[in-house]
HTML snippet that shows the backbone in 3Dmol.js (N, CA, C, O; Angstrom):
<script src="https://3Dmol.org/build/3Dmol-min.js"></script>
<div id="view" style="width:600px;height:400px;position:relative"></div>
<script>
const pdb = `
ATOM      1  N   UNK A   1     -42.770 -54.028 -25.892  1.00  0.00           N
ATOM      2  CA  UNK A   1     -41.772 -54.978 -25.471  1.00  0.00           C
ATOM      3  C   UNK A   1     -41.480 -54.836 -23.975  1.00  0.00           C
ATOM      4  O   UNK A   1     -41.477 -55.925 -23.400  1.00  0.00           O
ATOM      5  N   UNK A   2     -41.207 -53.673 -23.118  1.00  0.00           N
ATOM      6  CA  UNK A   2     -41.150 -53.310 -22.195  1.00  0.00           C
ATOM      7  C   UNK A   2     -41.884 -53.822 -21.093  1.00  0.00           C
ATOM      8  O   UNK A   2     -41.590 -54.056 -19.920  1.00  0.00           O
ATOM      9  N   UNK A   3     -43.375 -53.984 -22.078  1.00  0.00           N
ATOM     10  CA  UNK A   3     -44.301 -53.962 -21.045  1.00  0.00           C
ATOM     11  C   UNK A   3     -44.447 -55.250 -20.530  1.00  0.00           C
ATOM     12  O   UNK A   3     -45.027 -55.639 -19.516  1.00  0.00           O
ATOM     13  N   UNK A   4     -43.465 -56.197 -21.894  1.00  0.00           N
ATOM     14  CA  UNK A   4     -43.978 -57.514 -21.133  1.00  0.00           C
ATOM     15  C   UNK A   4     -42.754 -58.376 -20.026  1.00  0.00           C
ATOM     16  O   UNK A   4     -42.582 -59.588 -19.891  1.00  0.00           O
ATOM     17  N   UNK A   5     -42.065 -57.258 -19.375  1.00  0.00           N
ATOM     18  CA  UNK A   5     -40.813 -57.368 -18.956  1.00  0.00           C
ATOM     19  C   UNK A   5     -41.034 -56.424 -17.186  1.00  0.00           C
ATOM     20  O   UNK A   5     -40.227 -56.095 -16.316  1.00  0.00           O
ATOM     21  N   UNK A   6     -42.227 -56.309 -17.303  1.00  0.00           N
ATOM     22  CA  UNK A   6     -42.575 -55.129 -16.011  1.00  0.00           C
ATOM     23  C   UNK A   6     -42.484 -56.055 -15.033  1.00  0.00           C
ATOM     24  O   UNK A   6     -41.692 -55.970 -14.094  1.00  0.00           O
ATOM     25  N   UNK A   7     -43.435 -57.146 -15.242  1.00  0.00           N
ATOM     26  CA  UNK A   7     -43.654 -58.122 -14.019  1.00  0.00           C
ATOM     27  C   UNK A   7     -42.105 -58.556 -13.198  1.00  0.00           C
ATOM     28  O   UNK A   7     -42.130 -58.848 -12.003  1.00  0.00           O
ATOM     29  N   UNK A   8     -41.196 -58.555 -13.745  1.00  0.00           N
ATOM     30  CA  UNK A   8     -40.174 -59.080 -14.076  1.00  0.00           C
ATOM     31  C   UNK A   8     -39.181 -58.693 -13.086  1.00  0.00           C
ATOM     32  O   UNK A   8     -38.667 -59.346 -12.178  1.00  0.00           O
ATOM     33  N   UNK A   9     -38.925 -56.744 -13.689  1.00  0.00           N
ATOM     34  CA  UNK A   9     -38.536 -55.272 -13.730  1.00  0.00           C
ATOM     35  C   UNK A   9     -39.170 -54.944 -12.055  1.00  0.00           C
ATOM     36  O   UNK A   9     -38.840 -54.029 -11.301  1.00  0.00           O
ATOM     37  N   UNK A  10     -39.929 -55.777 -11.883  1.00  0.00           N
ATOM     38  CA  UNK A  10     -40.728 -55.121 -10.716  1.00  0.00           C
ATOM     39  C   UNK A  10     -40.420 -56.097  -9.567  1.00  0.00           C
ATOM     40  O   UNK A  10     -40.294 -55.756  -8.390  1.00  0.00           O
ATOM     41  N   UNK A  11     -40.339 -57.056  -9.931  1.00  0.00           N
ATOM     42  CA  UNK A  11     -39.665 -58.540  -8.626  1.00  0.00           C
ATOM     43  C   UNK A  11     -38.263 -58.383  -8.402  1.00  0.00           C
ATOM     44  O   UNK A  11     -37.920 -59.178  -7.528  1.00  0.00           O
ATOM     45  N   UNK A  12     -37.073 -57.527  -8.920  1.00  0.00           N
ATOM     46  CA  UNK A  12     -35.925 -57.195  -8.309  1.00  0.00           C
ATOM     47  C   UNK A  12     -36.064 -56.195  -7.077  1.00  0.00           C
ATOM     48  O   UNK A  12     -36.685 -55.154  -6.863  1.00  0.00           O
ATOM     49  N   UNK A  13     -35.489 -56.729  -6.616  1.00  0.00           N
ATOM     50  CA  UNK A  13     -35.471 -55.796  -5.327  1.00  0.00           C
ATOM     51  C   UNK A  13     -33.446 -55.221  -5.813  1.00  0.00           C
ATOM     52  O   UNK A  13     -32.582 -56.067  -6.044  1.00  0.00           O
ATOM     53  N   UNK A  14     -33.243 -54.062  -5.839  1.00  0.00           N
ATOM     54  CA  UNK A  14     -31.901 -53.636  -6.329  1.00  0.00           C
ATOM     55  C   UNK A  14     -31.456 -52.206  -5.849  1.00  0.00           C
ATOM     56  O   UNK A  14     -32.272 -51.285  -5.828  1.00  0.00           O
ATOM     57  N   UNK A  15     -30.577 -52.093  -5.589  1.00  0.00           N
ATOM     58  CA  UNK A  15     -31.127 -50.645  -4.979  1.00  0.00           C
ATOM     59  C   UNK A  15     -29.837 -49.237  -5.341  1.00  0.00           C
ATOM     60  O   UNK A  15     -29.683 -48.063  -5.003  1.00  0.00           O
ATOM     61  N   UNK A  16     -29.145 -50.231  -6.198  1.00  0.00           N
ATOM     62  CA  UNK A  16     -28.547 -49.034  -7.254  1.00  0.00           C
ATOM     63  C   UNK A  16     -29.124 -48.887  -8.751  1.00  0.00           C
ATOM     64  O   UNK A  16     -30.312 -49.130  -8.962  1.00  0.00           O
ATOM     65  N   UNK A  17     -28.452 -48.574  -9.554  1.00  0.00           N
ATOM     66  CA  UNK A  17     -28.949 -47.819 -11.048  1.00  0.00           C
ATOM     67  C   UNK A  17     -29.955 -49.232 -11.356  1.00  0.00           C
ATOM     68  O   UNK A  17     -29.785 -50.439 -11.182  1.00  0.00           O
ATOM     69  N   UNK A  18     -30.925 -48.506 -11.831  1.00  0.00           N
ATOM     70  CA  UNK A  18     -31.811 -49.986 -12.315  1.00  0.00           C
ATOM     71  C   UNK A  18     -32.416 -49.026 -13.897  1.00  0.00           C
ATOM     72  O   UNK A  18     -33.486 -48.491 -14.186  1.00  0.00           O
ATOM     73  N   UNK A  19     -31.222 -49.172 -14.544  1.00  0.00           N
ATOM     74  CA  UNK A  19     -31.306 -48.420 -15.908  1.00  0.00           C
ATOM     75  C   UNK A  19     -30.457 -49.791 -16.710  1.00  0.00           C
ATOM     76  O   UNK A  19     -29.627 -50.617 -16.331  1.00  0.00           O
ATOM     77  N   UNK A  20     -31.178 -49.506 -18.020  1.00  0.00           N
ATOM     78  CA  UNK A  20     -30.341 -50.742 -18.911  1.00  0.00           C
ATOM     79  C   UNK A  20     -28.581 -50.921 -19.430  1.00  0.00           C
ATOM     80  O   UNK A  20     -27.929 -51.862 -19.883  1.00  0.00           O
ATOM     81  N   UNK A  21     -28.281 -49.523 -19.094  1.00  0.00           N
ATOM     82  CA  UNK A  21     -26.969 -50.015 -18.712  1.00  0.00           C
ATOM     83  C   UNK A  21     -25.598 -50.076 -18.014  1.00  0.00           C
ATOM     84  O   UNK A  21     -24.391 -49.871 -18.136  1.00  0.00           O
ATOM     85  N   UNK A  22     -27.059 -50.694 -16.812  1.00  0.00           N
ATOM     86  CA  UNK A  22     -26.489 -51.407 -15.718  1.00  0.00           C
ATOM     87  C   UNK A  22     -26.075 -52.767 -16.391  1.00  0.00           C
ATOM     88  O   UNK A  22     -26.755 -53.128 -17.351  1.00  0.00           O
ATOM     89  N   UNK A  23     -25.157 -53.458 -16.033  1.00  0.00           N
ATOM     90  CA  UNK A  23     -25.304 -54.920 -16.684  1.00  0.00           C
ATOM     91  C   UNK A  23     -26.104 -55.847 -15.573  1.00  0.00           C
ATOM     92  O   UNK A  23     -27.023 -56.652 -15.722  1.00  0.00           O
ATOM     93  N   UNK A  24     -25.344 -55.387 -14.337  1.00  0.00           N
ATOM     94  CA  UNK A  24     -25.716 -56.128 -12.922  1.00  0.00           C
ATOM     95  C   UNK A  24     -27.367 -56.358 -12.697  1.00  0.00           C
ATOM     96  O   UNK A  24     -27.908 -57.441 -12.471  1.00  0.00           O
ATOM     97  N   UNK A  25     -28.125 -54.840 -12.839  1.00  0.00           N
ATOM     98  CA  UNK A  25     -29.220 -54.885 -12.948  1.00  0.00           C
ATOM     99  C   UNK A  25     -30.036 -55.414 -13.965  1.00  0.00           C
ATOM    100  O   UNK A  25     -31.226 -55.622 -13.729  1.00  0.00           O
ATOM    101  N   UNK A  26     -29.401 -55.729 -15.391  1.00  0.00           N
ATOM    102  CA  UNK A  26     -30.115 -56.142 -16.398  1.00  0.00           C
ATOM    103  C   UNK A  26     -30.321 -57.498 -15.821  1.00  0.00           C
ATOM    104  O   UNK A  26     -31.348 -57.889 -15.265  1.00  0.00           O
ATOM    105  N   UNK A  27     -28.773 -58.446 -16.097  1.00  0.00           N
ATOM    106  CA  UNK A  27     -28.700 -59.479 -15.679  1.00  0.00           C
ATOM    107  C   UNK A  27     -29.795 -60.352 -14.641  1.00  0.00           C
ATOM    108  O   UNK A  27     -30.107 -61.524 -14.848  1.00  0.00           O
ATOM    109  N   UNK A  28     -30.349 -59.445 -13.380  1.00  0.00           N
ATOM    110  CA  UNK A  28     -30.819 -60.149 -12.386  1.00  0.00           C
ATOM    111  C   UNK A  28     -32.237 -59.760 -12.909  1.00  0.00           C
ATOM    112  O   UNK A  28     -33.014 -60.595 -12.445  1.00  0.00           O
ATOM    113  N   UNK A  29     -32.885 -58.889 -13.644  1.00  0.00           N
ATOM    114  CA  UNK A  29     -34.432 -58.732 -14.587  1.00  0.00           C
ATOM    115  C   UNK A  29     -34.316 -59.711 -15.023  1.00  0.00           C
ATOM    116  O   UNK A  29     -35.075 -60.586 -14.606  1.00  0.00           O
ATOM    117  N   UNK A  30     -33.229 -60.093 -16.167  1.00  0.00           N
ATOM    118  CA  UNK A  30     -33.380 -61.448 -17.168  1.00  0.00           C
ATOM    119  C   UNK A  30     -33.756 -62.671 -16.087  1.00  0.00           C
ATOM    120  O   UNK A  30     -34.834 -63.264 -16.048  1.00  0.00           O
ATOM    121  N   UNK A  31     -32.776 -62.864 -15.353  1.00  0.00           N
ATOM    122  CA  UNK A  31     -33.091 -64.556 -14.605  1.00  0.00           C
ATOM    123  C   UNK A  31     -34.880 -64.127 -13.769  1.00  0.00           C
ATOM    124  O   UNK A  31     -35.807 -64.933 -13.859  1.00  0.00           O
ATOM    125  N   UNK A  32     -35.037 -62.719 -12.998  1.00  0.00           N
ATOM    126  CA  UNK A  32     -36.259 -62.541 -12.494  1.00  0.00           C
ATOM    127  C   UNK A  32     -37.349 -62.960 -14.048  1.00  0.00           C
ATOM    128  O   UNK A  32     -38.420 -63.474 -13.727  1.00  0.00           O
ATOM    129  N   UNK A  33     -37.151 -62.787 -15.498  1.00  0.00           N
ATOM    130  CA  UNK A  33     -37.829 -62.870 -16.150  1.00  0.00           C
ATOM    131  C   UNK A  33     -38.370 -64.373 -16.518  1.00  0.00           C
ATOM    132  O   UNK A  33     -39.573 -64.604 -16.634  1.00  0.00           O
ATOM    133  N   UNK A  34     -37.346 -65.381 -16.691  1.00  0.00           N
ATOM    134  CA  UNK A  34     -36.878 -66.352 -16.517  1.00  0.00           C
ATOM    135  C   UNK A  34     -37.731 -67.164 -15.654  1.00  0.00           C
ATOM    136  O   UNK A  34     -38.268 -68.187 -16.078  1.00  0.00           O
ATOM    137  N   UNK A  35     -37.860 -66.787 -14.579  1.00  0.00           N
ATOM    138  CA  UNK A  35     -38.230 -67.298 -13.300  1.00  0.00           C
ATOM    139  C   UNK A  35     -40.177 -67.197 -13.302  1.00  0.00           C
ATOM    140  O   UNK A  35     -41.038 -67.969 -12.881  1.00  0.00           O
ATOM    141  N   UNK A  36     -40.237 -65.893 -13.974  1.00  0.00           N
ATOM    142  CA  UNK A  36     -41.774 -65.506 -14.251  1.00  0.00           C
ATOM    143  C   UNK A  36     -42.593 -65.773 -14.894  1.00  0.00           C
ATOM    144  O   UNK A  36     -43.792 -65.737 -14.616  1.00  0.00           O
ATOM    145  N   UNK A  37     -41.728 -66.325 -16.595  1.00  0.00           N
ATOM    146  CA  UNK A  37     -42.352 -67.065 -17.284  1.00  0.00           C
ATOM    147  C   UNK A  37     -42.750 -68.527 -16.580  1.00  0.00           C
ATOM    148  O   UNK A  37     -43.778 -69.204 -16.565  1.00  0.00           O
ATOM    149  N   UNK A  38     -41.532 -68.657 -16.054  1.00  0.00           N
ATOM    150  CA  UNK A  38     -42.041 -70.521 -15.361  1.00  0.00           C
ATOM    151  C   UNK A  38     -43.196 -70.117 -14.485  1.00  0.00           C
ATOM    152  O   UNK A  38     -44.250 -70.713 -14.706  1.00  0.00           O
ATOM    153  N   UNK A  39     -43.191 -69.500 -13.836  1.00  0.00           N
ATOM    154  CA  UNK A  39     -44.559 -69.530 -13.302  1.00  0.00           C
ATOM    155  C   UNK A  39     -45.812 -69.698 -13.974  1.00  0.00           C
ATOM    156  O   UNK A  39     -46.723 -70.477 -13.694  1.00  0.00           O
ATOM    157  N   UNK A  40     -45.721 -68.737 -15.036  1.00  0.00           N
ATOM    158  CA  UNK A  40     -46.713 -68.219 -16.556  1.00  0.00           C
ATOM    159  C   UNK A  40     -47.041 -69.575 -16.610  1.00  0.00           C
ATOM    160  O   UNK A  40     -48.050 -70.063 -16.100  1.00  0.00           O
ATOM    161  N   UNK A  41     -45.818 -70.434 -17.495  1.00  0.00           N
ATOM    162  CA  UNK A  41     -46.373 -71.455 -17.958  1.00  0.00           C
ATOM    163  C   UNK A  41     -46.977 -72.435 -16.485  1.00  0.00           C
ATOM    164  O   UNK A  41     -48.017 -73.066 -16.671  1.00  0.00           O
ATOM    165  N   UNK A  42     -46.486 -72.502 -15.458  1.00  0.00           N
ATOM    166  CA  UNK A  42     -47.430 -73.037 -14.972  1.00  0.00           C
ATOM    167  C   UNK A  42     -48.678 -72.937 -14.515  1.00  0.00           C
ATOM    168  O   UNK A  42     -49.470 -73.876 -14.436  1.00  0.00           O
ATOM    169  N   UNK A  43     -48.909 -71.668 -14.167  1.00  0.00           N
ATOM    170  CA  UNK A  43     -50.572 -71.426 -13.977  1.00  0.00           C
ATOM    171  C   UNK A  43     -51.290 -71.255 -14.980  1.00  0.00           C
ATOM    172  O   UNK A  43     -52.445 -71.582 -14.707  1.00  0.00           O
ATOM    173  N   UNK A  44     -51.098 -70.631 -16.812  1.00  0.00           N
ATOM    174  CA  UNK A  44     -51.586 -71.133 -17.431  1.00  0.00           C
ATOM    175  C   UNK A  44     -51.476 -72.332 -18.250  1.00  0.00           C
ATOM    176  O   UNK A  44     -51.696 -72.059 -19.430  1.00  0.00           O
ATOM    177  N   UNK A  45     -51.207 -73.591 -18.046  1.00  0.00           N
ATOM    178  CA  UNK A  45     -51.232 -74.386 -18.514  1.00  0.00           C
ATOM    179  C   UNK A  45     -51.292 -75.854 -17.495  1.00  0.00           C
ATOM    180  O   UNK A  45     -50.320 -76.562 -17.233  1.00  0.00           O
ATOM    181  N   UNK A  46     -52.842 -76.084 -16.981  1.00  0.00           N
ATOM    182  CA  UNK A  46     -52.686 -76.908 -16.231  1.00  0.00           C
ATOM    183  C   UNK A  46     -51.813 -77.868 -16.690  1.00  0.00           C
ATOM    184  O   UNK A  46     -50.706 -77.973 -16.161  1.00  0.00           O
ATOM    185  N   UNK A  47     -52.218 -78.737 -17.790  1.00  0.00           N
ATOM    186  CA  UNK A  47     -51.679 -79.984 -18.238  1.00  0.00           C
ATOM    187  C   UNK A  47     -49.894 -80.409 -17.932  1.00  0.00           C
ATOM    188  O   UNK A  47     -49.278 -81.401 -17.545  1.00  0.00           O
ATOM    189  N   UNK A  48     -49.472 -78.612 -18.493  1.00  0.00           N
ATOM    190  CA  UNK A  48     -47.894 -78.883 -18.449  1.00  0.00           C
ATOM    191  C   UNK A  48     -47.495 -79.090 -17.081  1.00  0.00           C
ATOM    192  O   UNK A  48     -46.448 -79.720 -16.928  1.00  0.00           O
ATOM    193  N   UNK A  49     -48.232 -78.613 -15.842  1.00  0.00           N
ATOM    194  CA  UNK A  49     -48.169 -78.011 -14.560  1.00  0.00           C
ATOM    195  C   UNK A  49     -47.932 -79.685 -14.068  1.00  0.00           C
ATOM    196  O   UNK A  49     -46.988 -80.204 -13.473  1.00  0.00           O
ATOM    197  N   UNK A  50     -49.386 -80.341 -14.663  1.00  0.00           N
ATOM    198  CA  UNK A  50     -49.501 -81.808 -13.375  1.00  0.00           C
ATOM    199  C   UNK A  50     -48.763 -82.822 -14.412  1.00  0.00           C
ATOM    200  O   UNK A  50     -48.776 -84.001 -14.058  1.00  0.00           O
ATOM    201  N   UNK A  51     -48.195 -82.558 -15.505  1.00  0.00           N
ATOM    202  CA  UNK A  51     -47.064 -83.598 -16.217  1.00  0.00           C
ATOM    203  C   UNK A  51     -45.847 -83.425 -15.348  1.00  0.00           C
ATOM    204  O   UNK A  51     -45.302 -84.385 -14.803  1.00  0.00           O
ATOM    205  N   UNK A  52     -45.454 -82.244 -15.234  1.00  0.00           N
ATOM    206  CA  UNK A  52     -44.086 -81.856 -14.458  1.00  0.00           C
ATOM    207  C   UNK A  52     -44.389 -82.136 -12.662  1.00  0.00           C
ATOM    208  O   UNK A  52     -43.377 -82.124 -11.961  1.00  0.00           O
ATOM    209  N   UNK A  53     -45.618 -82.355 -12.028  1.00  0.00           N
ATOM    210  CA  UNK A  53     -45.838 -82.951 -10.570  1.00  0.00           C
ATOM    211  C   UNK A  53     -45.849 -84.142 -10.807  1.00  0.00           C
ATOM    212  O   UNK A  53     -45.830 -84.634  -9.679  1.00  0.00           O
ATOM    213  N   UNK A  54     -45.881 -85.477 -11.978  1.00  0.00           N
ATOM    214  CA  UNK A  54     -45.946 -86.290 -11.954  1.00  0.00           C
ATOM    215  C   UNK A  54     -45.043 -86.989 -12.782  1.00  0.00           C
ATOM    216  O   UNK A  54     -45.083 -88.116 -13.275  1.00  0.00           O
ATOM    217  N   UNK A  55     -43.954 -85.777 -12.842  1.00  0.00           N
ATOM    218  CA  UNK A  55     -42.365 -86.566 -13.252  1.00  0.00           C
ATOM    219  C   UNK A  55     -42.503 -86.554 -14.710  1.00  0.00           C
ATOM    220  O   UNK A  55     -41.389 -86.541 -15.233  1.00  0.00           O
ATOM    221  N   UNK A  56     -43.503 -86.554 -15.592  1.00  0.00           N
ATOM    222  CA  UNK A  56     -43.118 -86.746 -16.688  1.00  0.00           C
ATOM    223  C   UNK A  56     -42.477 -85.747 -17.920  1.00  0.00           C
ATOM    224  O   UNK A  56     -42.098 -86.124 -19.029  1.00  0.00           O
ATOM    225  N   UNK A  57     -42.477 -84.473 -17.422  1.00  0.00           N
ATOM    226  CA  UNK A  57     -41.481 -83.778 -18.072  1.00  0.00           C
ATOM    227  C   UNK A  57     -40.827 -82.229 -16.537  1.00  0.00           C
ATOM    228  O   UNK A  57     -41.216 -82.032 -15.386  1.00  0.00           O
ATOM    229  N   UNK A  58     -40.191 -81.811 -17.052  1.00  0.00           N
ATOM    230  CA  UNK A  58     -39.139 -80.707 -16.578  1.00  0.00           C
ATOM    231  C   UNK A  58     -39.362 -79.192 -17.033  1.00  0.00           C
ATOM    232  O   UNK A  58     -39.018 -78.771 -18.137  1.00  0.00           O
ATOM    233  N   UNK A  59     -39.936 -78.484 -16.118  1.00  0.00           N
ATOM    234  CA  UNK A  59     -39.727 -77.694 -16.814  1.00  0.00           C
ATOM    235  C   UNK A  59     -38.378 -76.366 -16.668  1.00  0.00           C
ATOM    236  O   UNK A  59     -37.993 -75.833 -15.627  1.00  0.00           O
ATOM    237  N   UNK A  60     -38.097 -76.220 -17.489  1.00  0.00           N
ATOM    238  CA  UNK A  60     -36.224 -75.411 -16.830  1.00  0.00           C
ATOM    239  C   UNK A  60     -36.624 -74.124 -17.600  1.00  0.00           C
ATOM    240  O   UNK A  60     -37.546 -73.941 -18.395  1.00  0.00           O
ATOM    241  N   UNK A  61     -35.821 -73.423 -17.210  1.00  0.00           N
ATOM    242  CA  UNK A  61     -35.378 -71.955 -17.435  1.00  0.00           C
ATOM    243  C   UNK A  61     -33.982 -71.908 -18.285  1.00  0.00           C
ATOM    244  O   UNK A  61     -33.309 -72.932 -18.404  1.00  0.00           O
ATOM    245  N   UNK A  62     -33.647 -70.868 -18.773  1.00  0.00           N
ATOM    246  CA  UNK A  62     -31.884 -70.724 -18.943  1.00  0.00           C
ATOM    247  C   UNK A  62     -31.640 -69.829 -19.894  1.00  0.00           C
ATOM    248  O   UNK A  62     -32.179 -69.598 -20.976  1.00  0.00           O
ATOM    249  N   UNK A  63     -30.703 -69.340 -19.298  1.00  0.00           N
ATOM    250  CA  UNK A  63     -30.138 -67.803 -20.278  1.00  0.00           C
ATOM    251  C   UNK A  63     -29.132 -68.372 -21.171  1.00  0.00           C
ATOM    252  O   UNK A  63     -28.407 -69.360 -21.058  1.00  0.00           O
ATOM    253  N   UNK A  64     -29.321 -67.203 -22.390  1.00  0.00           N
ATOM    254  CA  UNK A  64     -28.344 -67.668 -23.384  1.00  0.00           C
ATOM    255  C   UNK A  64     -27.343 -66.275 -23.572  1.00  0.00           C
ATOM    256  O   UNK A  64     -27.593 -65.070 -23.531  1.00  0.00           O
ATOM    257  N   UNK A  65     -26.271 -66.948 -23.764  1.00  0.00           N
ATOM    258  CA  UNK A  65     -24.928 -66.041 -23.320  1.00  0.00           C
ATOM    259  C   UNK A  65     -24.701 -65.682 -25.241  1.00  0.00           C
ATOM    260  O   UNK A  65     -24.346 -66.554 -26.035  1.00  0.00           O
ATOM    261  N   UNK A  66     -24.922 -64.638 -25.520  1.00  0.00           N
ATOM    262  CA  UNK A  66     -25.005 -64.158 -26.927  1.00  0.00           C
ATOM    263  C   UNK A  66     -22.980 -64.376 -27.337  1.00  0.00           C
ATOM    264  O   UNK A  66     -22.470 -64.589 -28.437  1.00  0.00           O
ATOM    265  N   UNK A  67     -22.322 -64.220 -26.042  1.00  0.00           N
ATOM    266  CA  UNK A  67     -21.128 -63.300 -26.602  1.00  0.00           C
ATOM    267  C   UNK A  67     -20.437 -65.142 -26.272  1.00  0.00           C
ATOM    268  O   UNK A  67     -19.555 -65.468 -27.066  1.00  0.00           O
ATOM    269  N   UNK A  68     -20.680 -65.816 -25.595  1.00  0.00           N
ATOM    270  CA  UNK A  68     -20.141 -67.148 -25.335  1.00  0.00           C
ATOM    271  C   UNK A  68     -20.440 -68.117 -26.556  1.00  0.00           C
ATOM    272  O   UNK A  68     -19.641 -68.580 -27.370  1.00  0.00           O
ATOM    273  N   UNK A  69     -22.237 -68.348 -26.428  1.00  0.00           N
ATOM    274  CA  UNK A  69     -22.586 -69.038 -27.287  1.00  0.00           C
ATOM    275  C   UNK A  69     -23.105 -70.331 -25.674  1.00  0.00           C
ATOM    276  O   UNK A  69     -23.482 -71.467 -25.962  1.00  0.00           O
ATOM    277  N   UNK A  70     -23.058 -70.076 -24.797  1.00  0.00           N
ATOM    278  CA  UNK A  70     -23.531 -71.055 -23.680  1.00  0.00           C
ATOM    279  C   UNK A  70     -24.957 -70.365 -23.135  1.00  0.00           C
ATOM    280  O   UNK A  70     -25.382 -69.209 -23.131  1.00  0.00           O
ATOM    281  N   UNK A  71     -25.455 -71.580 -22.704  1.00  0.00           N
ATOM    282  CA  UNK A  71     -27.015 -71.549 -21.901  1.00  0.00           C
ATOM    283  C   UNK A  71     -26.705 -71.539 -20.299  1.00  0.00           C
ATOM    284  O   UNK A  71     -26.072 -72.452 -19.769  1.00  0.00           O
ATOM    285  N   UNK A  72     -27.123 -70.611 -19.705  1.00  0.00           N
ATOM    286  CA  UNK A  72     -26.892 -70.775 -17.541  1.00  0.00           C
ATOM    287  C   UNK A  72     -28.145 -71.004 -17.946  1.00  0.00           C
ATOM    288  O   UNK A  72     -28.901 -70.210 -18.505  1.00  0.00           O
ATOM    289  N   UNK A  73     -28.447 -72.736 -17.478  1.00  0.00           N
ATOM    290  CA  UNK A  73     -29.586 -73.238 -16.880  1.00  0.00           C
ATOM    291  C   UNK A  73     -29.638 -72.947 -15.164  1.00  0.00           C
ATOM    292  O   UNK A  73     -28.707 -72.933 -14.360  1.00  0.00           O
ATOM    293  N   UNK A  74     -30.693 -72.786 -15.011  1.00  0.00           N
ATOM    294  CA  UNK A  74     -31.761 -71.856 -13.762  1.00  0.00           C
ATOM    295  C   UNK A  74     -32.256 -73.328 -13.033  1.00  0.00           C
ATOM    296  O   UNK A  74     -32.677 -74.327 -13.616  1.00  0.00           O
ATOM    297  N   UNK A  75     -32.060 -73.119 -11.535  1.00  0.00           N
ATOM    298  CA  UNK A  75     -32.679 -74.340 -10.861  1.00  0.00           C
ATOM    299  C   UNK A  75     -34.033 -73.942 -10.808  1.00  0.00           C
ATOM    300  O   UNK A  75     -34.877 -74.689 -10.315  1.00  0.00           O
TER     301      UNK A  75
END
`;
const viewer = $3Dmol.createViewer("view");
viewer.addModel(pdb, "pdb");
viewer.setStyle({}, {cartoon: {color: "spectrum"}});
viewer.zoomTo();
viewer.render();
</script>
């Protein structure tokens, strides 16, 4: 599980506790994770890549708040 969270874990730049419970530090892994998958899906998946350059779909990000029950959609 870890491992598929490195890429992620590794694009924060943070420079206090970067242990899980940090919240601060979790928090900014999740949106860095967030941010990595969109990439994912766009380099592997041409099709989705030149639908979303040619307007016909979106692709978004967004965290889900367990203790709210709300989504922070990601620009």
């Amino acid at each position: 599980m870890l491992k598929n969270i490195k890429p992620a874990v590794e694009k924060v730049t943070y420079e206090g506790d970067r242990r899980s419970k940090n919240e601060d530090f979790v928090h900014m892994v999740c949106k860095s994770n967030v941010r990595h998958t969109i990439e994912q899906i766009r380099a592997q998946s041409p099709i989705l890549k030149e639908m979303e350059q040619e307007g016909q779909i979106k692709i978004a990000g967004g965290i889900y708040n367990m203790s709210s029950g709300k989504v922070e959609f990601m620009e």
